[in-house]
C-alpha positions in Angstrom: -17.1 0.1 6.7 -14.5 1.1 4.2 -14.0 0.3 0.3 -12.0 -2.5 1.1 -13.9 -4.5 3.4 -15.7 -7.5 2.6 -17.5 -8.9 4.9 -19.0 -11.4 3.5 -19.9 -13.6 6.4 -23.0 -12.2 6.3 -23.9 -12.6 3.1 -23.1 -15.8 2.4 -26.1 -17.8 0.5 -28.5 -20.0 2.8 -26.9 -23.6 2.6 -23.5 -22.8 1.0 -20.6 -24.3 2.5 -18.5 -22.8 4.9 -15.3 -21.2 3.7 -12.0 -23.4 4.9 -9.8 -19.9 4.7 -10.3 -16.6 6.1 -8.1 -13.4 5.8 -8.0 -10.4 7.7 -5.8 -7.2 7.3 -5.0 -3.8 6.8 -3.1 -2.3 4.5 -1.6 1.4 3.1 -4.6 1.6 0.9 -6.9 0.8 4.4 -4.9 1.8 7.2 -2.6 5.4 7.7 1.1 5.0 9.0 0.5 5.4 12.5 -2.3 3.1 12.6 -0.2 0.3 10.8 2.6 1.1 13.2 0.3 -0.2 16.3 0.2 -3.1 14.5 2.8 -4.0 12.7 5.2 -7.3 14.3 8.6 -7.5 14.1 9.7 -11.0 12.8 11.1 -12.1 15.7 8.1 -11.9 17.0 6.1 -13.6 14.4 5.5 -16.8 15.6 4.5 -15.9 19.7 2.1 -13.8 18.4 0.6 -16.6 16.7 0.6 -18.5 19.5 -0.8 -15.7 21.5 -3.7 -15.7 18.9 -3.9 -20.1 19.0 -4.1 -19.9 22.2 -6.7 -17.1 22.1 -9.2 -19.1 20.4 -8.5 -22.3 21.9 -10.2 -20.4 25.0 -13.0 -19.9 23.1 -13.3 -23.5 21.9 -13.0 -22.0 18.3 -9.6 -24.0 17.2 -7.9 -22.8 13.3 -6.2 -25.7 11.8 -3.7 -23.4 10.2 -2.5 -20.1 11.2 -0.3 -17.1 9.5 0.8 -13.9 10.3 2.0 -11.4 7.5 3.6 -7.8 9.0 5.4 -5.5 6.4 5.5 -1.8 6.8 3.0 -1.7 4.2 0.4 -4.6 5.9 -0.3 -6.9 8.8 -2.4 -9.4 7.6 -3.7 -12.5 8.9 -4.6 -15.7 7.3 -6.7 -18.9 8.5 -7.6 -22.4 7.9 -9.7 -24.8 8.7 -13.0 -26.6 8.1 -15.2 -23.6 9.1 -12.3 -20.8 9.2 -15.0 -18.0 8.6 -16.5 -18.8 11.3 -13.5 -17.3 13.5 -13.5 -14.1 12.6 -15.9 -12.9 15.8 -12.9 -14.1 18.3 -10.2 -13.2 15.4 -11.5 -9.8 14.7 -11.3 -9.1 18.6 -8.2 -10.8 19.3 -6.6 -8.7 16.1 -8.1 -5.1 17.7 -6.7 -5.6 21.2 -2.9 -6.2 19.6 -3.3 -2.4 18.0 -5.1 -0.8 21.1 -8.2 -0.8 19.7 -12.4 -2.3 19.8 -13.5 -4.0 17.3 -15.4 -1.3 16.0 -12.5 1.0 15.3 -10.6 -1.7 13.7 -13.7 -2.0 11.4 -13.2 0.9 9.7 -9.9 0.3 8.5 -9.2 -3.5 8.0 -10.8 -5.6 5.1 -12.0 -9.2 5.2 -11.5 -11.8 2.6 -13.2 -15.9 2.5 -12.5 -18.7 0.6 -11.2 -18.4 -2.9 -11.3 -15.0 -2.6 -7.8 -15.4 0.4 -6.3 -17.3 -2.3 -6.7 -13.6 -5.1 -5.8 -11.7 -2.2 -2.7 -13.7 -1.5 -1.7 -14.2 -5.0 -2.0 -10.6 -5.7 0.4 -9.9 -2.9 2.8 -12.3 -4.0 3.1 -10.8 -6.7 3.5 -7.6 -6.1 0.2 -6.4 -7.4 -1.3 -4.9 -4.2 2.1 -3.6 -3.1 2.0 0.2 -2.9 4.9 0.4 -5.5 3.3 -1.6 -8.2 5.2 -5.2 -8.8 7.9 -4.2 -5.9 9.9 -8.0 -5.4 10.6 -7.7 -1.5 7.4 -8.5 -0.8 7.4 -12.4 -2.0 10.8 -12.6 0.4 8.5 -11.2 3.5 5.8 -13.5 2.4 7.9 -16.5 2.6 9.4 -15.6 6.0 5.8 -15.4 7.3 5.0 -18.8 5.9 8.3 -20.5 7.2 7.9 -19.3 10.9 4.5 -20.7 11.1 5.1 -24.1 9.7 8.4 -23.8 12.1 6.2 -23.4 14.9 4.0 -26.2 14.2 0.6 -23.4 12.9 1.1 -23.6 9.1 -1.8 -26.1 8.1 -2.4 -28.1 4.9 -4.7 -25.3 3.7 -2.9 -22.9 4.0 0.5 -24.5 3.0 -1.3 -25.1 -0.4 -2.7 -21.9 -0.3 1.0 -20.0 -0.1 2.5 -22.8 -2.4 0.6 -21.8 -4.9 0.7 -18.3 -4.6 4.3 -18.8 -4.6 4.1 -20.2 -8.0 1.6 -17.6 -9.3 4.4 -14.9 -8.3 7.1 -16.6 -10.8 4.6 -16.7 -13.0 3.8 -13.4 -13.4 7.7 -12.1 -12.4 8.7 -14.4 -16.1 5.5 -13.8 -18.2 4.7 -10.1 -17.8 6.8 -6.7 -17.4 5.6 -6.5 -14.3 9.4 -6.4 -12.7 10.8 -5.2 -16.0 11.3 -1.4 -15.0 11.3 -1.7 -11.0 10.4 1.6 -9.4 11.5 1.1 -6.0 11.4 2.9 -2.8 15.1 2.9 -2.6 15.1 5.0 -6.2 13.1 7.4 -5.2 14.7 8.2 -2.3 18.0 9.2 -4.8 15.7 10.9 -6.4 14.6 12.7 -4.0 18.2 13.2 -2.4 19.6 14.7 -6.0 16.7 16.8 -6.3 17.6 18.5 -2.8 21.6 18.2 -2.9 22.2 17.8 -6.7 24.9 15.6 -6.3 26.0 14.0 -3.0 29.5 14.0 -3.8 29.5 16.4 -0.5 27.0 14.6 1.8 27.7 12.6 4.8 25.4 9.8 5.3 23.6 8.2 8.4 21.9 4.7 8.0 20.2 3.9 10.9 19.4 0.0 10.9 20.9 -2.8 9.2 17.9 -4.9 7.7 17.1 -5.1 4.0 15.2 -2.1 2.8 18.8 -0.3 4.4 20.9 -2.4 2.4 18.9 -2.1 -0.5 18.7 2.3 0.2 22.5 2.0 1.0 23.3 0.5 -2.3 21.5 2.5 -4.4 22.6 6.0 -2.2 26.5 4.5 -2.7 26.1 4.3 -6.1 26.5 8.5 -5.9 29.5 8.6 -4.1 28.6 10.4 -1.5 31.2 11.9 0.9 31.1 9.7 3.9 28.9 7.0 5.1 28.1 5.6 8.3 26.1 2.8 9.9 24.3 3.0 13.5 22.8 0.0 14.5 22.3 -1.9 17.9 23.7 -4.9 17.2 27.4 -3.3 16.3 28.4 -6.3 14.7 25.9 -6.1 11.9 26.8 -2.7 11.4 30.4 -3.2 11.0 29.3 -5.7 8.4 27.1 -3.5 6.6 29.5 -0.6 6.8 32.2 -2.4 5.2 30.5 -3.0 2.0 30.4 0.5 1.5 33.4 2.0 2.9 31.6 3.5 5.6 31.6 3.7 9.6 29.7 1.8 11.8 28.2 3.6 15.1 26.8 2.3 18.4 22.8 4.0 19.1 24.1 4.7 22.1 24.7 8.4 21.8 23.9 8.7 18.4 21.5 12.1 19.0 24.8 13.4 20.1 25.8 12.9 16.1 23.0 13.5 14.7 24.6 17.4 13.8 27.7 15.2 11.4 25.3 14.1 9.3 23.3 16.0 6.0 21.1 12.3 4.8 19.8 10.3 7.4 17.9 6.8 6.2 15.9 5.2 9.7 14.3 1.5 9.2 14.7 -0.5 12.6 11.9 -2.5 14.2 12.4 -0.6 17.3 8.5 -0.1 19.3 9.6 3.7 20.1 11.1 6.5 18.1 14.8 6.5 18.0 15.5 10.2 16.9 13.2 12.6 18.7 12.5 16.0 18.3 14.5 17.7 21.0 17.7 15.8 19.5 16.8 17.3 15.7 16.0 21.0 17.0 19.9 20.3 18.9 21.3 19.3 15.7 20.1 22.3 13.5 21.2 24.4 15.7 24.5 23.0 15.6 24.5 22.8 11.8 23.6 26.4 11.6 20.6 26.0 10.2 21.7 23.7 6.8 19.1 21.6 6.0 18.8 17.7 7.0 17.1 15.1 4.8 15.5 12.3 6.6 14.2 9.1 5.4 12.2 7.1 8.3 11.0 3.8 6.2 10.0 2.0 9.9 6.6 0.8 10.8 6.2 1.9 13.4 8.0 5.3 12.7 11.9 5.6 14.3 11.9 9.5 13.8 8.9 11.4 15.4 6.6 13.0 13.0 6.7 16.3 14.8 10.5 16.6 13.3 8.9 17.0 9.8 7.3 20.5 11.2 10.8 21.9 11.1 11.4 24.5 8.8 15.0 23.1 8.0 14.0 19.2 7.5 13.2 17.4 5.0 10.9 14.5 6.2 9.9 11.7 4.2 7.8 8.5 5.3 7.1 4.9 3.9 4.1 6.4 2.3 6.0 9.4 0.8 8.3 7.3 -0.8 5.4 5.0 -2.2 3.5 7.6 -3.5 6.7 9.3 -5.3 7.4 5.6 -6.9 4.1 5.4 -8.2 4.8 8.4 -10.5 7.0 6.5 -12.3 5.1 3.7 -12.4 2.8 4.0 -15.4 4.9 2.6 -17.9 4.1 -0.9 -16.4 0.3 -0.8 -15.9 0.2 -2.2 -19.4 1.6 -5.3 -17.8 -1.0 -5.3 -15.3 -4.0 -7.0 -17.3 -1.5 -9.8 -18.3 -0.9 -10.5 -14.9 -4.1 -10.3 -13.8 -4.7 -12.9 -15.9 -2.6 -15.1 -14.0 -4.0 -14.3 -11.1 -7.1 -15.2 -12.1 -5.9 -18.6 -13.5 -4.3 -19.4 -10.2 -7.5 -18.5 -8.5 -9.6 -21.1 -10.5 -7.2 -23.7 -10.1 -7.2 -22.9 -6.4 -11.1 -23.3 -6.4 -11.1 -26.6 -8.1 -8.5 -27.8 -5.8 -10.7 -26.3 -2.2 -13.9 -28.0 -4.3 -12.2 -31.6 -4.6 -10.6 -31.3 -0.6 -14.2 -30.5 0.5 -15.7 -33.0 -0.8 -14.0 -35.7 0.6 -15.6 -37.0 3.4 -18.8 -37.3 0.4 -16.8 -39.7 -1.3 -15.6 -41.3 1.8 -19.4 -41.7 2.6 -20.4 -42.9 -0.6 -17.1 -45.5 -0.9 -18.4 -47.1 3.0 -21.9 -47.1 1.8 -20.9 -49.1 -1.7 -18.7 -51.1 0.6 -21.4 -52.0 2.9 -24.0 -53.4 0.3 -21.6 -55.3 -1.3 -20.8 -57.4 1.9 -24.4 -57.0 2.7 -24.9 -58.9 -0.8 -22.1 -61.0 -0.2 -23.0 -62.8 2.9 -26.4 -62.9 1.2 -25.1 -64.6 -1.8 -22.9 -66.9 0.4 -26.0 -67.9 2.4 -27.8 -68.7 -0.6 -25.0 -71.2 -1.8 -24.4 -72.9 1.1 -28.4 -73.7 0.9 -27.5 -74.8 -2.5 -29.1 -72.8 -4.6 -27.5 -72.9 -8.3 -24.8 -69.9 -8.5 -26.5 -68.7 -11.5 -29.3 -68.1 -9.8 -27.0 -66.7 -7.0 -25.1 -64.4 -9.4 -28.6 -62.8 -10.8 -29.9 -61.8 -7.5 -26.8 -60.3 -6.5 -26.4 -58.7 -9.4 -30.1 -57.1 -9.7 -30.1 -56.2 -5.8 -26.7 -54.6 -6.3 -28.0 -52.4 -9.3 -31.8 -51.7 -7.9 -29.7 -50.2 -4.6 -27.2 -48.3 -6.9 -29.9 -46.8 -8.5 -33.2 -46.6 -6.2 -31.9 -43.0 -4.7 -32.0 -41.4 -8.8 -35.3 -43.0 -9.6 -36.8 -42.0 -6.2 -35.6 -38.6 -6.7 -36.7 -38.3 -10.1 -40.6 -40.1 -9.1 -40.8 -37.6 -6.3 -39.6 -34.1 -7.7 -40.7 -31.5 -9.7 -39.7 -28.1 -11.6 -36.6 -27.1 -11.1 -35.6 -29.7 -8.7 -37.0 -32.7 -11.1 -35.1 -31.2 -13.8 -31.4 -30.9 -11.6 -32.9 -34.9 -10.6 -32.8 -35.4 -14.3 -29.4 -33.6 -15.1 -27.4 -35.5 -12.1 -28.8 -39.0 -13.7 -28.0 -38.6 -16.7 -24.2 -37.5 -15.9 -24.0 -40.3 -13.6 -25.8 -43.4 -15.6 -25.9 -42.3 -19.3 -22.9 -40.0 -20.4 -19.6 -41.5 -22.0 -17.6 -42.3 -18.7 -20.5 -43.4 -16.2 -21.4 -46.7 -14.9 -22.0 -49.2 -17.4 -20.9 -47.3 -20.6 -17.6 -47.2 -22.0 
């Protein structure tokens, strides 16, 4: 089991409640990039995949009363609800395997496990951008909320865990306006420019392929237009999107159809589609040096799963860089904000306790509900007493004493009992409950 696993289903103390939330995930500090890439669900896909999973443990007669799915190319994470959600994992955990191809047992080595307050740090931290592999990166709080608004779309959200990603919501703005966490953002987009000047020097003579028309291209596209390079073009397979996309820079917008035909026009190339299968393979590349004469080809393939084939970064002419190259190059840079990191921390940790309090409070609920019909039930119990007693005609003094002093021998027979019958430790927590509930400022009978 790796660093990152917690499994603490088994280790939970005899007679401790069951933990309403349960996590389950890998991640780029878990899981390598072709591993995530069996894994990873494209947000169209989102919310049958939940249902798939609903439906999965429905089966099983194991039910979740709130459901979430989480799929970046960094993570795909899961997140559950419910009165006993740890309980699931068994059926979760093999449900979860099959999706990536895999038993149980291989998925152990590379996911991690999180319970009760400990799926609210998680979540908070990834809100915020602290377990991002470029430190406080902001996409991830817009991925987050996606996830969160297709499952209470689709009916799986839950009260849990709707105050679970409320809250972590709020935890995110509060570390976003109260640390420097996003004061110097390091991005995968700017290290790709790096990275492109530190091959080309300037790109004032590069044509330019993006492949895709999502976000993290926009967000490359505009910081690659920002160097003037000399053309640019956009492939994607929805054309319209493209043309759209393209116009903002000036650029070109391409069909995929036929595009390893182009590939040779083209010296940057920037791939992030949600496409299952590679959409430039080797045979196309080895075609397009040829055709180039040998001039190297940068390529940027920022899908999980890939859209270039990793046996194109073998060739001595290309330039090949992943996800998790770009990550690891943004890190460098990233020092300058770990000072910030403590602070937020902080107000993570903040979040977490009032998180706690709040799972606390909801679980003990039906307690008070208990304790409200018991209360209820003596008093009528004494009241129909009472009323029998008057319509004898005995004096309502009289009346009023007895109910009175049955009321308050009922209220408190079960702390005297307790206290006559224990000893040690568990006359001394006797001791400690009565006096909070009879005797302190606030309790019965004291103002």
């Amino acid at each position: 089991m790796n660093a990152p696993d917690r499994a603490v289903t088994a280790g939970r103390p005899a007679g401790a409640a069951s933990a309403s939330l349960l996590a389950i995930g890998l991640n780029h500090t878990s899981a390598p990039l072709d591993l995530r890439g069996r894994y990873a669900v494209p947000v169209d896909r989102l919310a049958p995949t939940l249902q798939g999973l609903r439906e999965h443990l429905l089966a099983r007669g194991a039910p979740a009363a709130g459901l979430t799915l989480l799929s970046t190319c960094n993570r795909t994470e899961l997140y559950l609800g419910g009165s006993d959600a740890a309980s699931l994992l068994p059926p979760v955990e093999a449900w979860f395997a099959a999706q990536g191809g895999a038993g149980p047992e291989d998925l152990r080595q590379h996911r991690y496990v999180r319970e009760g307050a400990e799926v609210a740090r998680h979540a908070f931290r990834v809100a915020a951008g602290l377990d991002s592999a470029v430190l406080g990166e902001p996409q991830i709080l817009g991925q987050l909320k996606t996830a969160v608004r297709t499952a209470e779309t689709a009916g799986l959200l839950g009260g849990t865990l709707q105050q679970l990603f409320q809250r972590s919501f709020a935890v995110a703005k509060a570390v976003r306006s109260g640390t420097e966490i996003g004061a110097h953002p390091v991005s995968l987009a700017a290290a790709a420019v790096r990275i492109a000047l530190q091959l080309f020097g300037d790109l004032g003579q590069q044509r330019v392929l993006f492949i895709g028309a999502g976000e993290m291209i926009e967000l490359v596209a505009t910081h690659l237009a920002a160097r003037a390079p000399a053309s640019i073009a956009v492939a994607n397979r929805s054309l319209d999107r493209a043309e759209a996309l393209a116009s903002r820079f000036g650029g070109e917008a391409l069909p995929l159809v036929g595009l390893d035909g182009r590939l040779s026009g083209f010296d940057l190339i920037v791939s992030c589609t949600a496409s299952s299968l590679p959409l430039v393979g080797l045979g196309a590349v080895q075609r397009a040096l040829r055709q180039r004469r040998r001039r190297p080809m940068l390529m940027f393939d920022l899908a999980v799963p890939r859209d270039i084939e990793a046996e194109v970064g073998a060739l001595d002419d290309v330039y090949l860089y992943t996800v998790d190259d770009l990550a690891a190059r943004a890190a460098e840079g990233g020092e300058r904000r770990q000072a910030a990191v403590q602070a937020a921390e902080t107000l993570v940790e903040a979040g977490v306790d009032h998180f706690r309090q709040w799972l606390a409070q909801r679980d003990s609920v039906p307690l008070v509900q208990s304790l409200l019909a018991r209360g209820d039930a003596w008093r009528e119990q004494e009241l129909q007493r009472a009323r029998r007693a008057l319509a004898r005609g005995t004096p309502i003094d009289e009346v009023l004493e007895m109910l009175s002093g049955t009321l308050t021998r009922k209220l408190l027979h079960g702390a005297l009992a307790g206290l006559h019958r224990s000893q040690g430790d568990e006359h001394h927590a006797w001791a400690d409950a009565a006096q909070r509930c009879f005797l302190q400022p606030g309790g019965h009978g004291v103002d």
